[in-house]
Structures are given as C-alpha cells and as structure tokens.
PQR file of N, CA, C, O and H, with PARSE charges and radii, in Angstrom:
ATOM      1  N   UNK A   1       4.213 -14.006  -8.281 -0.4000 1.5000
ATOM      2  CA  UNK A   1       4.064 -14.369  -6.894 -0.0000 2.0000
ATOM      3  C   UNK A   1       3.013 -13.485  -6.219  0.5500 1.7000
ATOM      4  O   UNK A   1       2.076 -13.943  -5.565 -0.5500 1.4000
ATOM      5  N   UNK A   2       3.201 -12.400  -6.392 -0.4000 1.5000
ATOM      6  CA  UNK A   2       2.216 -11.346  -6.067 -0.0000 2.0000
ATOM      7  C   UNK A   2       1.298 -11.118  -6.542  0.5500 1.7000
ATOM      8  O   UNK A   2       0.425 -10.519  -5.914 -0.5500 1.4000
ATOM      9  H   UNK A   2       3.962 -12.028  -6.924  0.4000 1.0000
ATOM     10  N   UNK A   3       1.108 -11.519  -7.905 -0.4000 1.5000
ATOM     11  CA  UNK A   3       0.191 -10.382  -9.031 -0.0000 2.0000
ATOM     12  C   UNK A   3      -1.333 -11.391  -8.754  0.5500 1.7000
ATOM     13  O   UNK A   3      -1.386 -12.616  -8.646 -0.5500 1.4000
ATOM     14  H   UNK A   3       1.817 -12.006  -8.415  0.4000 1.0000
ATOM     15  N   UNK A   4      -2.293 -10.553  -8.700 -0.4000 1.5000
ATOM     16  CA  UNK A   4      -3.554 -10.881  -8.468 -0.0000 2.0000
ATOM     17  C   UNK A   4      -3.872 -11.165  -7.055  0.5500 1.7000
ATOM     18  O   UNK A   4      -4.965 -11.710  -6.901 -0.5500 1.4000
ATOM     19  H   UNK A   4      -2.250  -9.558  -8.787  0.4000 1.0000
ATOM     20  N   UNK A   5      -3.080 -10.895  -5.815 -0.4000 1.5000
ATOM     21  CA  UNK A   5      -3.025 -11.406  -4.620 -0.0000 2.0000
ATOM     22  C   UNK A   5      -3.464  -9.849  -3.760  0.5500 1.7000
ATOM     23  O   UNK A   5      -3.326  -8.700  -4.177 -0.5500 1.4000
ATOM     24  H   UNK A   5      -2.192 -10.452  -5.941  0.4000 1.0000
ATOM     25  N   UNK A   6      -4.038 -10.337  -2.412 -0.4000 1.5000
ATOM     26  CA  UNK A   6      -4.390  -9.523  -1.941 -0.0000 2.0000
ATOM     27  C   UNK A   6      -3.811  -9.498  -0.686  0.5500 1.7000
ATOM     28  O   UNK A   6      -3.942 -10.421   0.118 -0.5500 1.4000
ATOM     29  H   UNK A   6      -4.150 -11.271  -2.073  0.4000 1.0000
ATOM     30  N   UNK A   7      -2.930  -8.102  -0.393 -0.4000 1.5000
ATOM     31  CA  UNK A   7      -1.761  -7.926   0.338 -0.0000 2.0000
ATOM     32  C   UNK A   7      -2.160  -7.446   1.764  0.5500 1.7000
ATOM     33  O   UNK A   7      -2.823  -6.428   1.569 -0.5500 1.4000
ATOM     34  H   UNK A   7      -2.824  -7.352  -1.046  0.4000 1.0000
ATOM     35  N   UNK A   8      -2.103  -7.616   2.747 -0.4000 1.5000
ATOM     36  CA  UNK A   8      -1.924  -6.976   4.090 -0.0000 2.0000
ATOM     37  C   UNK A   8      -0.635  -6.405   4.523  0.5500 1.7000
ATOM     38  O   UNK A   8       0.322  -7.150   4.738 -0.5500 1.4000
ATOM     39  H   UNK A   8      -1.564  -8.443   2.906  0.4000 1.0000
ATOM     40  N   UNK A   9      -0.546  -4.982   4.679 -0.4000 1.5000
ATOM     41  CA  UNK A   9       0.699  -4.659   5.743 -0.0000 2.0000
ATOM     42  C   UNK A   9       0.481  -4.120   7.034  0.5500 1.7000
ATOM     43  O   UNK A   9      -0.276  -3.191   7.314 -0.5500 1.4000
ATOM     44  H   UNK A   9      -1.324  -4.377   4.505  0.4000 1.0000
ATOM     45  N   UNK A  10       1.358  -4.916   7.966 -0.4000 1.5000
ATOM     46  CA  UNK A  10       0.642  -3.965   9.309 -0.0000 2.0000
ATOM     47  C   UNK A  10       1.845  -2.924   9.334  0.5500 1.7000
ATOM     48  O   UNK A  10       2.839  -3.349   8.745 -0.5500 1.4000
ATOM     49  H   UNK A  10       1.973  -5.671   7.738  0.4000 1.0000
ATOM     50  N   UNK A  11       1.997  -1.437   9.981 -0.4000 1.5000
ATOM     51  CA  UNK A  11       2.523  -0.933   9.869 -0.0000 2.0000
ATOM     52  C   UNK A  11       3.077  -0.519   8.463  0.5500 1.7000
ATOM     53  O   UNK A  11       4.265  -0.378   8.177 -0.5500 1.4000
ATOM     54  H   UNK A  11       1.190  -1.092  10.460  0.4000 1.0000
ATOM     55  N   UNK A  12       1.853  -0.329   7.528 -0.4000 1.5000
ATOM     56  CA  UNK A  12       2.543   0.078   6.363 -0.0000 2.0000
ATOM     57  C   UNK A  12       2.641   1.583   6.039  0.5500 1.7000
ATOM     58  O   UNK A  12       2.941   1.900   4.888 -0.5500 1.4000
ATOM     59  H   UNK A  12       0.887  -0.445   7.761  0.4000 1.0000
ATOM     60  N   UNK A  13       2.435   2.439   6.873 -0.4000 1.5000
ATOM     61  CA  UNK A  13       3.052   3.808   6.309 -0.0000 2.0000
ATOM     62  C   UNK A  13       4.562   4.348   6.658  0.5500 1.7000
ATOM     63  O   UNK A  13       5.058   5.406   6.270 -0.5500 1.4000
ATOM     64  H   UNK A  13       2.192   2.183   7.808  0.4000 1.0000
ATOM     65  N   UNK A  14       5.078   3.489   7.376 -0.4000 1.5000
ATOM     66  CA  UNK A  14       6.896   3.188   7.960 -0.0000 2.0000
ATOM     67  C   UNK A  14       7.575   3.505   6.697  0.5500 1.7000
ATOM     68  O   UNK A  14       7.008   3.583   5.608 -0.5500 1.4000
ATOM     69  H   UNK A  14       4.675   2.630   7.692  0.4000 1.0000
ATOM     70  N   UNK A  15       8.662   3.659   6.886 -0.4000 1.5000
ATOM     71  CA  UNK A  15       9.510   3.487   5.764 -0.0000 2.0000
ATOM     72  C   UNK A  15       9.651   2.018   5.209  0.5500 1.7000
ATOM     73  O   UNK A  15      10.540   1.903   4.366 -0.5500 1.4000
ATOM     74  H   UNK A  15       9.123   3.596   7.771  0.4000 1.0000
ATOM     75  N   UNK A  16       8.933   0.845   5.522 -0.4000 1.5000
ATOM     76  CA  UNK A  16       8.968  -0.566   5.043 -0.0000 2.0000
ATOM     77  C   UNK A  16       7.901  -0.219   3.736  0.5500 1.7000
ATOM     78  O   UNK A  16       8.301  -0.230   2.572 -0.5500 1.4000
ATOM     79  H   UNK A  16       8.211   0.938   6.207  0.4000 1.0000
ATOM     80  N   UNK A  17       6.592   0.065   4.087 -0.4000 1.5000
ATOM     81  CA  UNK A  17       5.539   0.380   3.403 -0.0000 2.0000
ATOM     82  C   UNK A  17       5.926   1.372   2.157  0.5500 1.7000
ATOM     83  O   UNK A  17       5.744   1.102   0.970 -0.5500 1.4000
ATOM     84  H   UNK A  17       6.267   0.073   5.033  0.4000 1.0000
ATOM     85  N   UNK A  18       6.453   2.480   2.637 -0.4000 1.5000
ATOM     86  CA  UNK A  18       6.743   3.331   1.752 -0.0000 2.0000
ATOM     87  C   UNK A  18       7.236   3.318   0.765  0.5500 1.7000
ATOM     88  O   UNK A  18       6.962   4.050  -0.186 -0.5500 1.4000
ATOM     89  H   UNK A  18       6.601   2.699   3.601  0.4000 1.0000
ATOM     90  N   UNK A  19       8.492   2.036   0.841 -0.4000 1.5000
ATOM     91  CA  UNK A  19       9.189   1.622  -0.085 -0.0000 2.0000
ATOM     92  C   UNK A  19       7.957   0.975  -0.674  0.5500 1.7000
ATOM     93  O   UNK A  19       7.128   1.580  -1.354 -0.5500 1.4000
ATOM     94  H   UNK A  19       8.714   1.442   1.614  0.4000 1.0000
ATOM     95  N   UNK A  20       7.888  -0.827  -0.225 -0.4000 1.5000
ATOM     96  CA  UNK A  20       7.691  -1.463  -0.719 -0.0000 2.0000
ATOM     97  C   UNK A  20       6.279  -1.500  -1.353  0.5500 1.7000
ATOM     98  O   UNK A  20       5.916  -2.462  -2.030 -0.5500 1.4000
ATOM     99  H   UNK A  20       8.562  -1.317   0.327  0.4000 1.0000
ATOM    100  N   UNK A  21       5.356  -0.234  -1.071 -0.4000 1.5000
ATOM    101  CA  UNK A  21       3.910  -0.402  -1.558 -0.0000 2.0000
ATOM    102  C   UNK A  21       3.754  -0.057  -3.207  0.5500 1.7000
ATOM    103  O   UNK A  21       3.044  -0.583  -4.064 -0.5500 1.4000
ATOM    104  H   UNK A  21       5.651   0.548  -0.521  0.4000 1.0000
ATOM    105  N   UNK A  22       4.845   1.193  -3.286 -0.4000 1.5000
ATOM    106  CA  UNK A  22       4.718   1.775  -5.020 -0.0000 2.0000
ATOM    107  C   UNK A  22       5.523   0.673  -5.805  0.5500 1.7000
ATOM    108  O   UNK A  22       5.223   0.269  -6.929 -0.5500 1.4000
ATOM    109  H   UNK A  22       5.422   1.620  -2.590  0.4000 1.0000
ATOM    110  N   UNK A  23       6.549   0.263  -5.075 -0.4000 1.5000
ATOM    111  CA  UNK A  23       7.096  -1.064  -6.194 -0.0000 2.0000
ATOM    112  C   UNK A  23       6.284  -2.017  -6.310  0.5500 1.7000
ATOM    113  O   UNK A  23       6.425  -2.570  -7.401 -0.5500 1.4000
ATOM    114  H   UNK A  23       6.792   0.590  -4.162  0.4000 1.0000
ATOM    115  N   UNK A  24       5.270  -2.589  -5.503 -0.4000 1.5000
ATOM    116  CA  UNK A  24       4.795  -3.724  -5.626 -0.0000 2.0000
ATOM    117  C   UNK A  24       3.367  -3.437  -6.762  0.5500 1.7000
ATOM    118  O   UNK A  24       2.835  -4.179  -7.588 -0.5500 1.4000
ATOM    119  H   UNK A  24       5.155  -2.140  -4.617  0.4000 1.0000
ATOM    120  N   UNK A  25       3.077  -1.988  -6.331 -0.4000 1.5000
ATOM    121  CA  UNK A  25       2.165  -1.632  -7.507 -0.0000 2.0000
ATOM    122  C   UNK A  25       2.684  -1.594  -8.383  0.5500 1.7000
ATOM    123  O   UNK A  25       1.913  -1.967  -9.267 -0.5500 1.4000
ATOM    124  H   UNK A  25       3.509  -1.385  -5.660  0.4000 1.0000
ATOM    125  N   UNK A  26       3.834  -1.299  -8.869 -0.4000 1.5000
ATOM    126  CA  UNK A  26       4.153  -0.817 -10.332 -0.0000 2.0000
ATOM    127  C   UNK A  26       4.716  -2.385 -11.208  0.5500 1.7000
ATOM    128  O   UNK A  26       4.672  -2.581 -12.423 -0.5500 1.4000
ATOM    129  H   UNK A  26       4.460  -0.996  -8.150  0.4000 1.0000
ATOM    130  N   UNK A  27       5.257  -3.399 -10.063 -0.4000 1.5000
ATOM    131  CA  UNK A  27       5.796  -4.287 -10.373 -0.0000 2.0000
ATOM    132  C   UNK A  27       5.339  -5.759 -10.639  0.5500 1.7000
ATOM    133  O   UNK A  27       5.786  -6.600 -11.419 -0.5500 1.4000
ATOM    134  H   UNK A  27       5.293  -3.240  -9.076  0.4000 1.0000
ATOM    135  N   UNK A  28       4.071  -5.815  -9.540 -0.4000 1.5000
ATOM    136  CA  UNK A  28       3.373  -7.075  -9.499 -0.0000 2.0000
ATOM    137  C   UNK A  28       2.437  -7.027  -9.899  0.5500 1.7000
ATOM    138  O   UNK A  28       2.145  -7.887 -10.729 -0.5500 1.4000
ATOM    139  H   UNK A  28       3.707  -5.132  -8.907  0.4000 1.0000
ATOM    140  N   UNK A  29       1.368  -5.925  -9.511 -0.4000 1.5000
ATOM    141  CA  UNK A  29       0.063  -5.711 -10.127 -0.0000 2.0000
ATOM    142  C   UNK A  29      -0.665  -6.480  -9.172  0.5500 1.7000
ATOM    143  O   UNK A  29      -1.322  -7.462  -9.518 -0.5500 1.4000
ATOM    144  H   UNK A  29       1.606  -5.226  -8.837  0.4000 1.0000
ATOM    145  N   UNK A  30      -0.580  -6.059  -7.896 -0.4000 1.5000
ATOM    146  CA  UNK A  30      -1.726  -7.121  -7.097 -0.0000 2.0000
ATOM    147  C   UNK A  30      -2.817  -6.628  -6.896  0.5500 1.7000
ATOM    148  O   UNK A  30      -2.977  -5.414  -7.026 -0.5500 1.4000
ATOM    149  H   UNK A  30      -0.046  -5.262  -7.616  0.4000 1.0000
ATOM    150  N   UNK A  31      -4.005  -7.610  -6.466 -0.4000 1.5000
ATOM    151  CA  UNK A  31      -5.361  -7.143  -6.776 -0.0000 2.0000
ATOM    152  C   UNK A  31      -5.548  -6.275  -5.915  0.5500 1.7000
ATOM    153  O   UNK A  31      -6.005  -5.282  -6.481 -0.5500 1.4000
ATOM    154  H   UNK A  31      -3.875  -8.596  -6.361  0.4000 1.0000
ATOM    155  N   UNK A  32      -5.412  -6.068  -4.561 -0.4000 1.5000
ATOM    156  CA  UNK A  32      -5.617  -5.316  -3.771 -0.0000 2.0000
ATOM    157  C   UNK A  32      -4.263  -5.031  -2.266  0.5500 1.7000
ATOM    158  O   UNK A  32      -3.687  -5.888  -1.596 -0.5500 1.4000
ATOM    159  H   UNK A  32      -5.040  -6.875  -4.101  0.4000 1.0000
ATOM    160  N   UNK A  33      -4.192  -3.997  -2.220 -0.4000 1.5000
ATOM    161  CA  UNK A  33      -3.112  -3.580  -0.903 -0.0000 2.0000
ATOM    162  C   UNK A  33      -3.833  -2.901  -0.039  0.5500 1.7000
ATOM    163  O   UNK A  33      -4.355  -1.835  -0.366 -0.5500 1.4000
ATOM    164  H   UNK A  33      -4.660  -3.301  -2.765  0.4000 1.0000
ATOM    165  N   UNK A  34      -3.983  -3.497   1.360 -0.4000 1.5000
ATOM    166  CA  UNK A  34      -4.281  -3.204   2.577 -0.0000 2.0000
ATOM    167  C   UNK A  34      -3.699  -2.600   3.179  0.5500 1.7000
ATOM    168  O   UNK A  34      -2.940  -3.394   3.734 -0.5500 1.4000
ATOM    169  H   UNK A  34      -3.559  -4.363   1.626  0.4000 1.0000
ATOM    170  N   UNK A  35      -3.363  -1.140   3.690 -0.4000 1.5000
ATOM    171  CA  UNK A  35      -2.484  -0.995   4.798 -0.0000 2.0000
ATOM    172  C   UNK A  35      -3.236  -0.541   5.871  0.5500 1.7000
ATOM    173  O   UNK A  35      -4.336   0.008   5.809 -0.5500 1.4000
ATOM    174  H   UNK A  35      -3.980  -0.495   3.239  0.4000 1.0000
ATOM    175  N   UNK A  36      -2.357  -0.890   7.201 -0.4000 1.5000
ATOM    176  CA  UNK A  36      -2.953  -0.561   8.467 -0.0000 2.0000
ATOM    177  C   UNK A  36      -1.811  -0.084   8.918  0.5500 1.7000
ATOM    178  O   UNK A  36      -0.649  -0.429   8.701 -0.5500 1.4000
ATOM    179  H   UNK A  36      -1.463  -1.336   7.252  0.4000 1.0000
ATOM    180  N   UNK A  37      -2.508   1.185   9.913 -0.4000 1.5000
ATOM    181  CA  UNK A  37      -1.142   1.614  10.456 -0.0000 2.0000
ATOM    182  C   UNK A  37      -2.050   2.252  11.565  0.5500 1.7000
ATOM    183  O   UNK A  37      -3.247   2.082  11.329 -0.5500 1.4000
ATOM    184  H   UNK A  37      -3.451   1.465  10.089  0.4000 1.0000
ATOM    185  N   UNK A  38      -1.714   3.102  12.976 -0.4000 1.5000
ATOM    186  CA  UNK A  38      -2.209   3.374  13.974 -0.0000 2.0000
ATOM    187  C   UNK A  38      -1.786   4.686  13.765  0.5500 1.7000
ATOM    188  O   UNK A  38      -2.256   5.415  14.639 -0.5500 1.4000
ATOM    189  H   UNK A  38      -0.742   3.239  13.167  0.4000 1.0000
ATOM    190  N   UNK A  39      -0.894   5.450  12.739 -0.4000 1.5000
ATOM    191  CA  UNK A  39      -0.882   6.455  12.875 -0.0000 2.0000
ATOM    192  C   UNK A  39      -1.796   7.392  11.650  0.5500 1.7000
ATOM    193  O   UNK A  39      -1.420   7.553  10.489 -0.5500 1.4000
ATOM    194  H   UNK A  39      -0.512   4.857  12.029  0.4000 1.0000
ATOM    195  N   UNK A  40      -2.848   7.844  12.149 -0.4000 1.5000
ATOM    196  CA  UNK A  40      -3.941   8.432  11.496 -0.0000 2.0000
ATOM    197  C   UNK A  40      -3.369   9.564  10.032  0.5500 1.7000
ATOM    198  O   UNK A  40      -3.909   9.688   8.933 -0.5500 1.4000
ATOM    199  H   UNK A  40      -3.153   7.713  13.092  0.4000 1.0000
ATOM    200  N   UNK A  41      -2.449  10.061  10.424 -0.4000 1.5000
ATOM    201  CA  UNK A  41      -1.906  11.183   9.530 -0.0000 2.0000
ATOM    202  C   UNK A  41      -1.650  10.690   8.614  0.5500 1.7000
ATOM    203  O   UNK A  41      -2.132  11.006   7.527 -0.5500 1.4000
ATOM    204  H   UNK A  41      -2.011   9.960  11.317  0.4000 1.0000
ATOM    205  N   UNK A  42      -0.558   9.489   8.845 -0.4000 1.5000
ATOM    206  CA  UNK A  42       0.632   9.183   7.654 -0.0000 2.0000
ATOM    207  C   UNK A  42      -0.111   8.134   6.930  0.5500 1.7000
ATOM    208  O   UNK A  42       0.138   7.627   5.836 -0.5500 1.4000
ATOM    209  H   UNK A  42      -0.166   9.233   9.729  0.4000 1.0000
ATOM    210  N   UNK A  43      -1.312   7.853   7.964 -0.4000 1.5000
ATOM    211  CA  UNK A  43      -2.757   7.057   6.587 -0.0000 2.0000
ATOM    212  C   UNK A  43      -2.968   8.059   5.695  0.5500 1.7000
ATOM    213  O   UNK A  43      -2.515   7.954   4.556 -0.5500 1.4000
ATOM    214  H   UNK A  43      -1.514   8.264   8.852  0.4000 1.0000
ATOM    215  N   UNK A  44      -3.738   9.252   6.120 -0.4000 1.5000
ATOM    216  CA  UNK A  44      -4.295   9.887   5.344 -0.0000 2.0000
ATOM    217  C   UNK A  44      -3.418  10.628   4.268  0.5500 1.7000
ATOM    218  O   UNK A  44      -3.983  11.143   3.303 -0.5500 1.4000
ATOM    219  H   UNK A  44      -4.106   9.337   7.046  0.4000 1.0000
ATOM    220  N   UNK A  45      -2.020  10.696   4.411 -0.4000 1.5000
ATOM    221  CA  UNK A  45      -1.049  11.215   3.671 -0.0000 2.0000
ATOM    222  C   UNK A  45      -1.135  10.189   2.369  0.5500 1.7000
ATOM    223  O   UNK A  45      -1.411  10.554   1.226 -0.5500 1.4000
ATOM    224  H   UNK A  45      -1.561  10.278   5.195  0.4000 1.0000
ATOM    225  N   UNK A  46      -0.833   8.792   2.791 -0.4000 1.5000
ATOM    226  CA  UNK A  46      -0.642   7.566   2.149 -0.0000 2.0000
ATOM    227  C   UNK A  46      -1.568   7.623   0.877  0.5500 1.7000
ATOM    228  O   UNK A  46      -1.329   7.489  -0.323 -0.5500 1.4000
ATOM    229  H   UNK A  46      -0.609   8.496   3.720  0.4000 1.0000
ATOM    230  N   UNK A  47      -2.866   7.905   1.686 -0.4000 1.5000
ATOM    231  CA  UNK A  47      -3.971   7.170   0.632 -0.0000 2.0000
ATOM    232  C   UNK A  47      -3.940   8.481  -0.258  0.5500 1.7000
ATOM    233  O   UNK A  47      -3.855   8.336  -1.478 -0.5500 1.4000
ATOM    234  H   UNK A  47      -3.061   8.014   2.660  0.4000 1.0000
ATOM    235  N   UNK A  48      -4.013   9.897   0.349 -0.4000 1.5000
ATOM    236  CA  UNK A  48      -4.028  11.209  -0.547 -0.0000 2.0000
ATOM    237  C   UNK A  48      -2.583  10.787  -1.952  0.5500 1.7000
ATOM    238  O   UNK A  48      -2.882  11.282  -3.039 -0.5500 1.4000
ATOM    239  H   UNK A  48      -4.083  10.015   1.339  0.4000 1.0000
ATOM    240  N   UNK A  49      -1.135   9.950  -1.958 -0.4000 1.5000
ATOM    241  CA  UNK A  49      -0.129   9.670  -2.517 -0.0000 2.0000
ATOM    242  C   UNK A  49      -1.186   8.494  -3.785  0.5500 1.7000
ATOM    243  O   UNK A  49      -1.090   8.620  -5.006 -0.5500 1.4000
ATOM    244  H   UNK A  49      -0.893   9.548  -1.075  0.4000 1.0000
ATOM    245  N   UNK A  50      -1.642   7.972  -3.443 -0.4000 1.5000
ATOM    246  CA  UNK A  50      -2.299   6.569  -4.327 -0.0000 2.0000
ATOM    247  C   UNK A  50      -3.784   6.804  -4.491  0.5500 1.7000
ATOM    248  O   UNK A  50      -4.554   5.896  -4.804 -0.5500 1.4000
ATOM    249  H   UNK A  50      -1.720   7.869  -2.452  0.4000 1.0000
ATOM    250  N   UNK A  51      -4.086   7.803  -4.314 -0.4000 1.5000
ATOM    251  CA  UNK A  51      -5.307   8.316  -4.813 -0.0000 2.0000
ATOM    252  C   UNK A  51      -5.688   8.209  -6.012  0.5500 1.7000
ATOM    253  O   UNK A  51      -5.136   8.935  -6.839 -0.5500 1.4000
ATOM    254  H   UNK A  51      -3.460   8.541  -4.061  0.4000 1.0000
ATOM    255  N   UNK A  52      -6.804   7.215  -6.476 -0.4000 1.5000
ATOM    256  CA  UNK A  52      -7.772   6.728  -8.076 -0.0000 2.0000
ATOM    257  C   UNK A  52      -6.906   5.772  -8.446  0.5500 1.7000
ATOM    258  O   UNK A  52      -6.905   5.542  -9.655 -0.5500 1.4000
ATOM    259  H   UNK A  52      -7.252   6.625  -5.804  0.4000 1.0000
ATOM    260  N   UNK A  53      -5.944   4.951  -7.585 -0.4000 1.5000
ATOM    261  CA  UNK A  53      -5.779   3.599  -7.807 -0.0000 2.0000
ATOM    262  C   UNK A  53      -6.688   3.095  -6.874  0.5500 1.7000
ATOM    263  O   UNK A  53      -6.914   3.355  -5.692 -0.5500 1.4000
ATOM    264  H   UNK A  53      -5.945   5.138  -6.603  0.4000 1.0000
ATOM    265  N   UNK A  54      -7.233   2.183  -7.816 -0.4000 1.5000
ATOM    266  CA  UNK A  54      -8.303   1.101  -7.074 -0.0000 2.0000
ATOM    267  C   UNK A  54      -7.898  -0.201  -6.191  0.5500 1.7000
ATOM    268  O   UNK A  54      -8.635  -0.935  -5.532 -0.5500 1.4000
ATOM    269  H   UNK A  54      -7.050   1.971  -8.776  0.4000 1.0000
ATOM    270  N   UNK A  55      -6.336  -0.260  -6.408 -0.4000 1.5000
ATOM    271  CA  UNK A  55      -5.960  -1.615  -5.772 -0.0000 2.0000
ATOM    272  C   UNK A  55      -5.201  -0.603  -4.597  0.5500 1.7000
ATOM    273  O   UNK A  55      -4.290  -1.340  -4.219 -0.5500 1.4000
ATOM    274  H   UNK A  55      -5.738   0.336  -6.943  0.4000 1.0000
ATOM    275  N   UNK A  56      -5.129   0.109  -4.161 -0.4000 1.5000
ATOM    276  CA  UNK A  56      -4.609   0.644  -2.610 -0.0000 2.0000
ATOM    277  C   UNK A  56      -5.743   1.094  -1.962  0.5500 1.7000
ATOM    278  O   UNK A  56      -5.664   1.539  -0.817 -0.5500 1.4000
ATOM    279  H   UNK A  56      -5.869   0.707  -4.468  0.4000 1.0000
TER
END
C-alpha cells in the first residue's frame, strides 16, 4: 500500500510522526517521506535521527 509511494506528514515530529515514520521505513519501504512540522528543533532533531537515509 505504501511501498514506492511518496508520503506527506503535516505535523510529523509529534508523537504521531515519531511513531509512525521508523515503522513505515522499516516496513513499507516508501520512496520518499516528507515531514513538515513548524517546530524548527524537533525538525532538526528528526532529520539528525534518519540521517543517510535517502527516503526521509
């Protein structure tokens, strides 16, 4: 359902995101995950967590 699809989350560094971003990597394999979030930190935390994956 997922795998090869390219994901948008708004508010994805929440605890929704948090969960659901490493399962969906480990599980679906989608081509690419978007997150947007307004809070600048818990981006830069995010992306520093999934750092030299190419699909986050």
């Amino acid at each position: 359902m997922l795998t090869n699809k390219t994901i948008l989350i708004t508010g994805g560094t929440g605890s929704f995101g948090n969960t659901f971003v490493p399962m969906t990597l480990a599980k679906y394999n989608p081509k690419k995950i978007i997150i947007y979030s307004r809070d600048e930190m818990k981006q830069w935390n995010m992306a520093k967590k999934f750092q030299g994956d190419e699909r986050y």
